[in-house]
VEXDREN-2710 file (C-alpha; in Angstrom, 1 decimal):
% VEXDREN-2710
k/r/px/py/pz
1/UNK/93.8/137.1/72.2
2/UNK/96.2/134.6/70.7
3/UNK/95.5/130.3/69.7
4/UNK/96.4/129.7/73.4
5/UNK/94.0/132.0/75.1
6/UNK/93.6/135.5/76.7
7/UNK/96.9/136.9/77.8
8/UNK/96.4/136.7/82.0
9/UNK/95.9/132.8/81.2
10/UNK/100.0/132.6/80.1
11/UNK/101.1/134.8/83.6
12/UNK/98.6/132.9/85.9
13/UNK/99.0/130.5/89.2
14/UNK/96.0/129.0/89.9
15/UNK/94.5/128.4/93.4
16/UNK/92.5/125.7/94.0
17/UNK/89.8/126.5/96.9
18/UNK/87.6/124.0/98.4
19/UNK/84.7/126.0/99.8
20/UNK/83.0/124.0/102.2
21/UNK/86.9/124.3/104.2
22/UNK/88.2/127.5/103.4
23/UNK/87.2/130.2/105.9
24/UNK/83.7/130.2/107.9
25/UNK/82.8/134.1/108.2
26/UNK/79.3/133.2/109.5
27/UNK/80.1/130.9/112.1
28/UNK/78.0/127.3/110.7
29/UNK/81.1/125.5/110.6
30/UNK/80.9/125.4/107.0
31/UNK/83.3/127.9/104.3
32/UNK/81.6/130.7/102.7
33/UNK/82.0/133.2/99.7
34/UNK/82.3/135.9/101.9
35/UNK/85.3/133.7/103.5
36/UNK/86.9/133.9/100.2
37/UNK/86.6/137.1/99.7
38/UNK/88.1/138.1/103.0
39/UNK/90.7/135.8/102.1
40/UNK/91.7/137.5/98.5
41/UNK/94.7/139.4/99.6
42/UNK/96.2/136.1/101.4
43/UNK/95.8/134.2/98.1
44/UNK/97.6/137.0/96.0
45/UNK/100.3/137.5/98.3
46/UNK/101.5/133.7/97.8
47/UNK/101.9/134.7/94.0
48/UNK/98.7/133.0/92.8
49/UNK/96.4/135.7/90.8
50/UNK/93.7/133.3/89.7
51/UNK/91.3/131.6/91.8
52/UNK/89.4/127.9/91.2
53/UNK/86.5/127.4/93.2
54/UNK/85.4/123.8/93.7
55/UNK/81.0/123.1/92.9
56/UNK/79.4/125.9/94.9
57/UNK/75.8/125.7/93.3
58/UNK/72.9/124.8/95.2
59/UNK/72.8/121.1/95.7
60/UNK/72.2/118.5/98.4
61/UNK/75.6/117.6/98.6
62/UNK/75.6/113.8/98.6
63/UNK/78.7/114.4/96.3
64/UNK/79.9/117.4/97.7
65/UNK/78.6/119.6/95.2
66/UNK/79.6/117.6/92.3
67/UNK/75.7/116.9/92.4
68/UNK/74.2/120.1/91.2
69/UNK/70.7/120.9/91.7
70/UNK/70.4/124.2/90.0
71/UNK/73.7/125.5/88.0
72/UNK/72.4/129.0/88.2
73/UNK/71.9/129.5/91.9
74/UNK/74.7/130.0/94.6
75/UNK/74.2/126.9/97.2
76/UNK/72.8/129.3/100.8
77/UNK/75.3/127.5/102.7
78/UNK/77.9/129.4/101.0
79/UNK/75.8/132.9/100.2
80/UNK/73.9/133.8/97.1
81/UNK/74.6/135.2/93.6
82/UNK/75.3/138.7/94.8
83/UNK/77.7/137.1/96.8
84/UNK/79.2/135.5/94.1
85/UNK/79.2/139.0/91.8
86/UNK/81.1/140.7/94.8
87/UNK/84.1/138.0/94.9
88/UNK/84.5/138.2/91.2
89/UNK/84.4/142.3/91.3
90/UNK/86.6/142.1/94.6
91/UNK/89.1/139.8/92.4
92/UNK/88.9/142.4/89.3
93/UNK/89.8/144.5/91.7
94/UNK/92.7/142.8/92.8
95/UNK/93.7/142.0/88.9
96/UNK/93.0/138.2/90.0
97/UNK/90.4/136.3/88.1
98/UNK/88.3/133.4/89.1
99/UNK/86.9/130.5/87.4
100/UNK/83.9/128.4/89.2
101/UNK/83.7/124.4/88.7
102/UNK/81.8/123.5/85.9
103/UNK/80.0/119.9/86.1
104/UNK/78.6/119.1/82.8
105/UNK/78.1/114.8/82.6
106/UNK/75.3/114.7/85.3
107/UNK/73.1/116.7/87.7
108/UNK/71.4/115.6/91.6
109/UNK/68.4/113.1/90.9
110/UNK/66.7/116.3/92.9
111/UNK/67.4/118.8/89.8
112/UNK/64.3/120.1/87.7
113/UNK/65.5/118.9/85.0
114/UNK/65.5/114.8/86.6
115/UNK/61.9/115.5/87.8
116/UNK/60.6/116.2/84.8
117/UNK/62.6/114.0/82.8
118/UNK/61.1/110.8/85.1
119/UNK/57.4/111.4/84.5
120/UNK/55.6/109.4/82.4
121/UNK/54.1/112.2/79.9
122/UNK/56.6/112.9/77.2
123/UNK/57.7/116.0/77.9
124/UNK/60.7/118.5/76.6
125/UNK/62.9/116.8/79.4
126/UNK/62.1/113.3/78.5
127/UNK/65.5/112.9/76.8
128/UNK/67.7/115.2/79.0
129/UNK/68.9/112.4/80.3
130/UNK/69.7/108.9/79.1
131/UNK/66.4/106.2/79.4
132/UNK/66.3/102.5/78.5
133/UNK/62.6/102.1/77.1
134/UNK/61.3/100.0/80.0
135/UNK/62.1/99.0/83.2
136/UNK/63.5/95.5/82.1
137/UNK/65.5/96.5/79.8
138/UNK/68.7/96.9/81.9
139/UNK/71.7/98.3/79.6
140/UNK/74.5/96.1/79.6
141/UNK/77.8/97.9/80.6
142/UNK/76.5/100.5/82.6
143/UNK/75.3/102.0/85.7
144/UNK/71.8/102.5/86.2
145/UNK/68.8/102.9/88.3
146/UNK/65.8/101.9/87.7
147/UNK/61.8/101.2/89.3
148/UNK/61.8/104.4/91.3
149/UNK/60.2/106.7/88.5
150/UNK/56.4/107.3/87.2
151/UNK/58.6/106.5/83.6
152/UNK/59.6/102.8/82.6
153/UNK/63.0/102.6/82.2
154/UNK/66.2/102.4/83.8
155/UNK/68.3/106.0/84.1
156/UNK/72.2/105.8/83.7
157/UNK/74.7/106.8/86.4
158/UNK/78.1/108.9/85.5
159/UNK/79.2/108.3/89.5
160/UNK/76.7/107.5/92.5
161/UNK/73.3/106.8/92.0
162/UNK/71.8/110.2/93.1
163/UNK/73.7/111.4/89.8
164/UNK/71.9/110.7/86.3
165/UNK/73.9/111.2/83.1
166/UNK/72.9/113.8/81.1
167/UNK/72.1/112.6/77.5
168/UNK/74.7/113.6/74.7
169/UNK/73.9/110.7/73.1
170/UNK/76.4/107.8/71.7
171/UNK/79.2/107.9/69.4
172/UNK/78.6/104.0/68.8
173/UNK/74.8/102.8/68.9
174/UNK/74.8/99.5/70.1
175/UNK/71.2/99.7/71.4
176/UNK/67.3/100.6/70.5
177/UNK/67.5/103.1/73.4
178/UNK/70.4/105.0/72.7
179/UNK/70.5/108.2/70.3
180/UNK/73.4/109.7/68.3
181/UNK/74.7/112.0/69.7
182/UNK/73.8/114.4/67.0
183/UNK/70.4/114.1/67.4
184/UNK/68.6/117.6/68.5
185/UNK/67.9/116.4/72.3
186/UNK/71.4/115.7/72.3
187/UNK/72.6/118.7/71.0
188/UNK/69.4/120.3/73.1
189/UNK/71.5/119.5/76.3
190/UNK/74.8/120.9/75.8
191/UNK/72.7/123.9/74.6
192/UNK/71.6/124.3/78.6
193/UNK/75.2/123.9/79.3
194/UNK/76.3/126.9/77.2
195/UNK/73.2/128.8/78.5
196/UNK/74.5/128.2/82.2
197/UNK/78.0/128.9/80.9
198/UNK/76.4/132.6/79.8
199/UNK/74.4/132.8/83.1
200/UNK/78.1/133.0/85.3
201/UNK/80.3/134.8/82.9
202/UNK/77.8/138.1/82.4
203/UNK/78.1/137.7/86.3
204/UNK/81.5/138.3/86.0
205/UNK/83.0/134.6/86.3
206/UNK/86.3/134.2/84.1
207/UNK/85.7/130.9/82.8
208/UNK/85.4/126.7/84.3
209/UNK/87.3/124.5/85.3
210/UNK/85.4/121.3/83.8
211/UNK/84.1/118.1/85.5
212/UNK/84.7/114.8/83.8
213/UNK/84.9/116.6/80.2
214/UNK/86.1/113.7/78.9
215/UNK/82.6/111.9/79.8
216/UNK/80.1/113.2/77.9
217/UNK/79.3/110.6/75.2
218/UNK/79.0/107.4/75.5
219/UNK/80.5/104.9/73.7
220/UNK/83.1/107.3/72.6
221/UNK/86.3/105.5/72.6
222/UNK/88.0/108.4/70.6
223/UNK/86.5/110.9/71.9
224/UNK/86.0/113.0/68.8
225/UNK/82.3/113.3/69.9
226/UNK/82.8/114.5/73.0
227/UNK/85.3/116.9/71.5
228/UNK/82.9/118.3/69.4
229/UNK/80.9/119.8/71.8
230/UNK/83.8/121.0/73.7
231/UNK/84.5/123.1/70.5
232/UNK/81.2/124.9/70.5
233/UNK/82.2/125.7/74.1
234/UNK/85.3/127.1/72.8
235/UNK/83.6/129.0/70.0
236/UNK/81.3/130.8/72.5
237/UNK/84.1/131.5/74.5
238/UNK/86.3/133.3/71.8
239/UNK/83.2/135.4/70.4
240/UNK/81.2/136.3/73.3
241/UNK/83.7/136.2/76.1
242/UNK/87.1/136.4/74.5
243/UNK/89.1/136.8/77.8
244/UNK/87.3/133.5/79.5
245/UNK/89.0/130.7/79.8
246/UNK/88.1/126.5/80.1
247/UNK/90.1/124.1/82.0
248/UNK/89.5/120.4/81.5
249/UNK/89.7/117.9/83.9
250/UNK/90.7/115.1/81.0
251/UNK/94.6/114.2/81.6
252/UNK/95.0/114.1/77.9
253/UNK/96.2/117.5/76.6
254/UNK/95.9/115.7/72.4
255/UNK/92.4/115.1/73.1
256/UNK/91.4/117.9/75.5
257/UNK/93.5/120.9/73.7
258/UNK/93.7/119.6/69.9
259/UNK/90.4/118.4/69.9
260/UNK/88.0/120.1/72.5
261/UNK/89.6/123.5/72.6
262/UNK/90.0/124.0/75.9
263/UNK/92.8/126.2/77.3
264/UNK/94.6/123.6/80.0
265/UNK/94.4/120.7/80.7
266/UNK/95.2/118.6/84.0
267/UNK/98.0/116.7/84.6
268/UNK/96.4/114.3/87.0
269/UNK/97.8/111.4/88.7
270/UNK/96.2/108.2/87.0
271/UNK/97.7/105.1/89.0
272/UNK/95.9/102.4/86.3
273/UNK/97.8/100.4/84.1
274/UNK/101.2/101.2/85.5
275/UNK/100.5/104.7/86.3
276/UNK/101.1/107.6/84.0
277/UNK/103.8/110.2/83.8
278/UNK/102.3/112.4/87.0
279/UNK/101.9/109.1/89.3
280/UNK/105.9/108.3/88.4
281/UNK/106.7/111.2/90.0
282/UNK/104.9/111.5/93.4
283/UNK/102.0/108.9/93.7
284/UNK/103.9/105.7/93.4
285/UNK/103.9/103.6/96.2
286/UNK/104.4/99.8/96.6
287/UNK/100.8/98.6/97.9
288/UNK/102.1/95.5/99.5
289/UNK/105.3/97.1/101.3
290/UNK/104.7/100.7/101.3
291/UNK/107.8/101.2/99.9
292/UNK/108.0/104.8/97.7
293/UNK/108.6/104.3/94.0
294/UNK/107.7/108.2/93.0
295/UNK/110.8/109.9/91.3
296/UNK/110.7/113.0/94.1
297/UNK/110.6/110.5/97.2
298/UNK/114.3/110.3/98.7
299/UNK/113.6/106.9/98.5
300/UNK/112.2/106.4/95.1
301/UNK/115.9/105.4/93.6
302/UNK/116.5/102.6/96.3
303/UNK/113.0/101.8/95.4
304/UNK/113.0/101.3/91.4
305/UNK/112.1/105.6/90.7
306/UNK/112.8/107.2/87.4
307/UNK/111.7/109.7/85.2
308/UNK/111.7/108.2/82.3
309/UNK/108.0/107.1/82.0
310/UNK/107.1/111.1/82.7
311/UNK/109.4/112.5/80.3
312/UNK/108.3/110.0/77.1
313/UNK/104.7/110.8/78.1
314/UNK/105.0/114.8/78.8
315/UNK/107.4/114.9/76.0
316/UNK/104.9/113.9/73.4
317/UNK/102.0/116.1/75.0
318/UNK/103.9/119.1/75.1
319/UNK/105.4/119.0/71.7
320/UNK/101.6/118.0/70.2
321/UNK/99.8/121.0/72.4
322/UNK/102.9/123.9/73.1
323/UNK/101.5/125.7/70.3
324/UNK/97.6/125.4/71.1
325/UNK/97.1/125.6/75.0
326/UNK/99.0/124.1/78.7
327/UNK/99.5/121.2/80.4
328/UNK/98.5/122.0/84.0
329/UNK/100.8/120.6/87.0
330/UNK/98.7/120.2/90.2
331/UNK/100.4/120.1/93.4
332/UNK/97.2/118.1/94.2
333/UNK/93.7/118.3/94.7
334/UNK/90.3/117.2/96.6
335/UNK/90.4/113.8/94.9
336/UNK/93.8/112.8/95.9
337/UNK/95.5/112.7/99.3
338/UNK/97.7/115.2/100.0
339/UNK/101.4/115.2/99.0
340/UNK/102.8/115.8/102.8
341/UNK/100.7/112.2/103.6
342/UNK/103.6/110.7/101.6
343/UNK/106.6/113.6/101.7
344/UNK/108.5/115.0/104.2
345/UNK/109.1/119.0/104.2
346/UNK/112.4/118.8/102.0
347/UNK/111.2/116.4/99.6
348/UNK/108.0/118.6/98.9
349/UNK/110.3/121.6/98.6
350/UNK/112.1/119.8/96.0
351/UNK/108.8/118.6/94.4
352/UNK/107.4/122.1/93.8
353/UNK/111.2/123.5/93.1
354/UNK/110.1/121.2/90.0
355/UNK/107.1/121.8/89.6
356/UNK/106.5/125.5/89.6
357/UNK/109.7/126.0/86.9
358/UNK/107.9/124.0/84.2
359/UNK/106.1/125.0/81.1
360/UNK/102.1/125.4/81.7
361/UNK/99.7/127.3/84.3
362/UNK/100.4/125.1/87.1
363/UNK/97.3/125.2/90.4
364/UNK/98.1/125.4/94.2
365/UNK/96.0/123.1/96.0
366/UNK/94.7/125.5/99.4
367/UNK/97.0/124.3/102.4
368/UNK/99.4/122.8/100.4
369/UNK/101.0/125.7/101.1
370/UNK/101.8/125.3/104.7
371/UNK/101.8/121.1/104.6
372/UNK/98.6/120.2/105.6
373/UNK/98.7/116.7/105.7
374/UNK/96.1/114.3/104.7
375/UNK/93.9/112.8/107.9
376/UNK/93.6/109.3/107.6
377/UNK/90.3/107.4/108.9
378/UNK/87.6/110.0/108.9
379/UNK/83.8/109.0/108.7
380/UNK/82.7/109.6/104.9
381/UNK/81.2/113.3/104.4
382/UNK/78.9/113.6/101.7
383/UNK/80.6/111.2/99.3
384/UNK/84.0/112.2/100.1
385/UNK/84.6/108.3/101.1
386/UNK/88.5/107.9/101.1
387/UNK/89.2/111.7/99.6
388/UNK/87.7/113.0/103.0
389/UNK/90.8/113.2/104.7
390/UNK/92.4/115.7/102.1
391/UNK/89.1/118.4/102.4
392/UNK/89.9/119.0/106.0
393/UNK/89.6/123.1/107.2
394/UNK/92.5/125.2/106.3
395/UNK/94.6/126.2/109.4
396/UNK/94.9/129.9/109.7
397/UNK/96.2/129.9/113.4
398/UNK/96.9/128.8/116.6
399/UNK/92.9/129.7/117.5
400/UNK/89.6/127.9/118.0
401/UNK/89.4/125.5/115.2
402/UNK/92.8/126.4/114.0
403/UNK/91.1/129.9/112.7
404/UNK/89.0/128.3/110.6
405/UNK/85.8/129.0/112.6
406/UNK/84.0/130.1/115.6
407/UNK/81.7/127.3/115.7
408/UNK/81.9/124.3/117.9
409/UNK/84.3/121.9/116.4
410/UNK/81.4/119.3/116.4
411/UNK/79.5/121.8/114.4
412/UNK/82.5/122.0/111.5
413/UNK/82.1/120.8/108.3
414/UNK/85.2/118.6/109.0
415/UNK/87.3/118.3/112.1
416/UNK/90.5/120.2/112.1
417/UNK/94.3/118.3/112.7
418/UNK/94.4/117.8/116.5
419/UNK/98.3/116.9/116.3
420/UNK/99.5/119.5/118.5
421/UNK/102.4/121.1/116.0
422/UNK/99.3/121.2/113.4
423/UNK/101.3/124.0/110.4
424/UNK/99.1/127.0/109.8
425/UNK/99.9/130.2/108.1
426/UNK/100.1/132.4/111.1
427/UNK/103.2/130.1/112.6
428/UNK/105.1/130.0/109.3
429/UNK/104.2/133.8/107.4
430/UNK/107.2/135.5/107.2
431/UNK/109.2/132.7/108.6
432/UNK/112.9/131.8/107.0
433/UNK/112.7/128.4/105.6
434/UNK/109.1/127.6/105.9
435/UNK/107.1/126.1/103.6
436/UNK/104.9/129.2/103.0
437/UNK/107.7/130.8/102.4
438/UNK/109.4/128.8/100.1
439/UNK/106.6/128.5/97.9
440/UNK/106.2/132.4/97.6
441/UNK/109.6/132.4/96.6
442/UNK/108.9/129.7/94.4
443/UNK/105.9/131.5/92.5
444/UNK/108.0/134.6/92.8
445/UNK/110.6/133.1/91.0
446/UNK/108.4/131.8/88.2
447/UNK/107.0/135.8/87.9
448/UNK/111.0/137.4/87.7
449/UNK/112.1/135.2/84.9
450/UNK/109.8/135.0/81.9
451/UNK/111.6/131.5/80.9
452/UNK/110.4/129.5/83.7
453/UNK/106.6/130.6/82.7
454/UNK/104.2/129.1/81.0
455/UNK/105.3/129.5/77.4
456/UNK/109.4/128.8/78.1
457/UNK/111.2/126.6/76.5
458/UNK/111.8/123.7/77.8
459/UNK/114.3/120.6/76.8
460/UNK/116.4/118.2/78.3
461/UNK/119.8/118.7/78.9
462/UNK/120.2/115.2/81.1
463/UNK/118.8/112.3/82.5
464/UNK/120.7/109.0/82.4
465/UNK/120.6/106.9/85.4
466/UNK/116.7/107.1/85.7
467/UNK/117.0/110.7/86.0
468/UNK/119.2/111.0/89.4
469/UNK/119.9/114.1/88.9
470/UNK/117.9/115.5/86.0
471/UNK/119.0/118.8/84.3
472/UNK/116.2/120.4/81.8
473/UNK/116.7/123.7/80.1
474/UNK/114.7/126.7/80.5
475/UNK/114.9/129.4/77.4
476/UNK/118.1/130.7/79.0
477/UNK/117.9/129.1/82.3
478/UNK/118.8/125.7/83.9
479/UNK/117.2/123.9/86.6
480/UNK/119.3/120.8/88.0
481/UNK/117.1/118.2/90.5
482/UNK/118.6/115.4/92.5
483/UNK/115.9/113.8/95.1
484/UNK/118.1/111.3/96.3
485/UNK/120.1/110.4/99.0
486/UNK/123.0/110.3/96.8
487/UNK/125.7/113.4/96.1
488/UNK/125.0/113.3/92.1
489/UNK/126.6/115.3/89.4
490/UNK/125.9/115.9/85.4
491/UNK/128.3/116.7/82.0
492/UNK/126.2/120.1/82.4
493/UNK/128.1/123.5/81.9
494/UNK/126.4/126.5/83.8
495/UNK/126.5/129.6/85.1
496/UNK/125.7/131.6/87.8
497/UNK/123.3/130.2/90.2
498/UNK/120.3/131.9/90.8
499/UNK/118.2/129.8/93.6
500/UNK/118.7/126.7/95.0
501/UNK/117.8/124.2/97.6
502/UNK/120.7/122.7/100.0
503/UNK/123.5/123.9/97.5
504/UNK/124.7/123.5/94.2
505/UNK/127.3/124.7/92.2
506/UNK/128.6/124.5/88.6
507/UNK/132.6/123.7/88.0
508/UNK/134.5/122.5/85.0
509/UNK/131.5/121.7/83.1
510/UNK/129.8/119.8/85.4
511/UNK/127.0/120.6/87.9
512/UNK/127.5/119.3/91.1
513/UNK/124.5/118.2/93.4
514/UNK/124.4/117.3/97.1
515/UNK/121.4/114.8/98.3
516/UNK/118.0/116.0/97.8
517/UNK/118.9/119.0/96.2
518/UNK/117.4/121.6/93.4
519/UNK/118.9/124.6/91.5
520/UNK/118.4/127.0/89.0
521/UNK/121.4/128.7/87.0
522/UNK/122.4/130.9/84.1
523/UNK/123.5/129.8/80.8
524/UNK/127.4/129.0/81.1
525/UNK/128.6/132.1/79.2
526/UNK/130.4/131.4/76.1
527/UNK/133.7/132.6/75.6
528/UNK/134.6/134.1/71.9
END
């Protein structure tokens, strides 16, 4: 195993599975393990050998999951832990791996650790999570809860107010009530978190993905705290379970992979303060007009798009991290509508053209695939509030419930799209041109030529004009992008082309690009 990880991690596509949606086997209306399991040789023949599986621990589910009630017991709605054994020795099997969804900054108020933690006798649980002293003394700053427990004292929140923080402690103490975060309760907690970590990878699990793991401490403007717990995570990893991997969901590579030690991290799209480098390309819209700002719309160079903000910011993160771990692309996931809400069919082709030739272990958000589109309006399901519409069932067929299920489709988990032309996999498998198909070939692509993978090279060859088109290298590849509406061209000598998207061709030094187009070519061969 090298700095970066096990092997598999540096060959991997990830994808992203939402349980609760994926496949019903059981007929409840609501996505199972066994689902996923049926569903393995699907998954592997779109390219992706690695699996992440969104919360599926037993919980109430007033966030979906993200509220765990016990971390080392499958939820029933989805199976049990034999279940769970089976999918990862049915993956083995497969050579695929799969990493379950780790959520470390709070539990349900229904956990055993919460119950024992709000009675009045001290107990070992007292400081699990975080407690002002009494009941009036309401932390500035803060989220809380309080005057529902036998204890006096207000709880703190991470997110709604069914989920109490766990208690890492504070970097900064600027309160009676808090407690460094090196003090043994603190330390005490992330010890359970290890201990569940153990529980799932003797079971066979290949490592986390990891909720909010920037969020531990609090107070912890730095985040060097935080990081150091994240280490001991890595530490376990490497000794006891050296071909495990962590994913962070932090959207700072320095911090996450420098720092904490994790693997990958997310590249997520962060529309605050001017959006980051990820929301420049595909999330920026105008809220007043609507009009599309993101590089890849085929409007987003009428509208003010460039790349610029992307490359300065991915430029710096790769160069700090390339050595240490990846920087994980994300076609999207259940937080964040889905791209074909905002893109058409070509401009989503040229989107993952992009996307699945960069450097990293990029993840495949389930339907994505085939263009399932986000449904707008739906009644709030168990704290899904606005990211409802993106969790919807996949769409296997033209059948009841669009092969999702056999149950009533008021008994689903979500309703399915009722727009009559809804895309599933059985319309567009082994269909020229489709979606599905192009992102096969995509993935496939990525798999034939070691210098589109995750450890390429990668360096820019051109990008004036706000990037209209953009030419990067690849080790000995180039891949030219134009997702306008204008025929382009670049002072970029190349080759032979190897794939492309509406046409390309390289000629006298130039590369020459109609509208909305992508290509990938050889080196321009060098004469002696």
């Amino acid at each position: 195993m090298g700095v970066k990880g096990p092997q598999w991690l540096s060959e991997t596509v990830f994808y992203e599975i939402y349980p609760q949606s994926f496949y019903d086997t059981n007929g409840d209306g609501i996505g199972d393990l066994e689902g996923i399991i049926q569903k393995l040789d699907y998954v592997k023949g779109l390219g992706c050998n690695a699996i992440w599986i969104n919360p599926c621990f037993d919980s109430p589910f007033m966030d979906a999951g993200y509220d765990v009630r016990d971390y080392k017991k499958i939820a029933p709605r989805y199976g049990t832990n034999a279940d769970a054994g089976r999918l990862f020795a049915e993956a083995h099997q497969r050579d695929m791996r799969v990493i379950l969804d780790l959520v470390p900054g709070h539990t349900s108020d229904t956990h055993e650790w919460f119950q024992k933690s709000r009675l009045h006798e001290k107990n070992e649980y007292s400081d699990r999570y975080i407690w002002t002293k009494d009941g009036w003394d309401r932390p500035s700053g803060f989220p809380y809860v309080c005057g529902k427990s036998q204890r006096s004292g207000c709880y703190l929140l991470n997110f709604f107010d069914s989920q109490p923080s766990l208690n890492y402690g504070f970097e900064k103490i600027t309160a009676d009530w808090q407690l460094p975060y090196t003090h043994p309760a603190c330390q005490a907690t992330f010890d359970a978190m290890l201990d569940v970590m153990r529980f799932w990878l003797d079971l066979g699990c290949d490592g986390f993905r990891v909720d909010m793991a920037d969020s531990l401490v609090k107070n912890d403007n730095a985040k060097d705290a935080t990081a150091s717990f994240w280490r001991k995570a890595r530490r376990l990893v490497d000794e006891e379970y050296p071909e495990a991997v962590l994913v962070s969901e932090w959207s700072n590579p320095p911090n996450a992979i420098l720092k904490g030690g994790f693997h990958c991290d997310f590249y997520l799209n962060h529309p605050w303060n001017e959006g980051n480098g990820y929301y420049h390309l595909a999330r920026n819209t105008d809220r007043k007009t609507g009009q599309q700002r993101s590089y890849f719309s085929k409007w987003g160079s009428i509208g003010g798009g460039s790349i610029a903000r992307f490359l300065y910011e991915y430029g710096i993160w790769l160069e700090a991290t390339k050595d240490r771990g990846y920087i994980s692309f994300l076609t999207c996931n259940h937080d964040t509508p889905r791209i074909a809400a905002s893109f058409d069919e070509l401009e989503i082709k040229i989107f993952y053209s992009f996307l699945f030739t960069m450097p990293g272990v990029p993840f495949l958000y389930y339907g994505d695939e085939i263009g399932m589109t986000y449904q707008k309006d739906l009644v709030n399901v168990e704290g899904g509030l606005d990211r409802t519409g993106t969790r919807t069932p996949m769409q296997w067929n033209s059948g009841k419930n669009l092969g999702f299920s056999t149950a009533e489709p008021d008994a689903l988990y979500l309703p399915v799209d009722a727009r009559e032309h809804a895309p599933t996999v059985e319309a567009q498998l082994g269909k020229e041109g489709s979606l599905l198909e192009f992102t096969r070939e995509l993935i496939a692509l990525r798999r034939k030529y070691q210098d589109l993978g995750a450890d390429g090279d990668f360096k820019v060859l051109y990008r004036e004009n706000n990037g209209y088109p953009f030419v990067y290298g690849r080790g000995a590849l180039i891949c030219a992008v134009n997702p306008s509406l204008d025929e382009l061209s670049a002072p970029v000598g190349a080759g032979r082309c190897l794939f492309s998207v509406r046409g390309a061709r390289a000629q006298d030094g130039r590369i020459f690009m109609p509208y909305q187009s992508f290509a990938i070519f050889e080196k321009e061969e060098v004469s002696q």
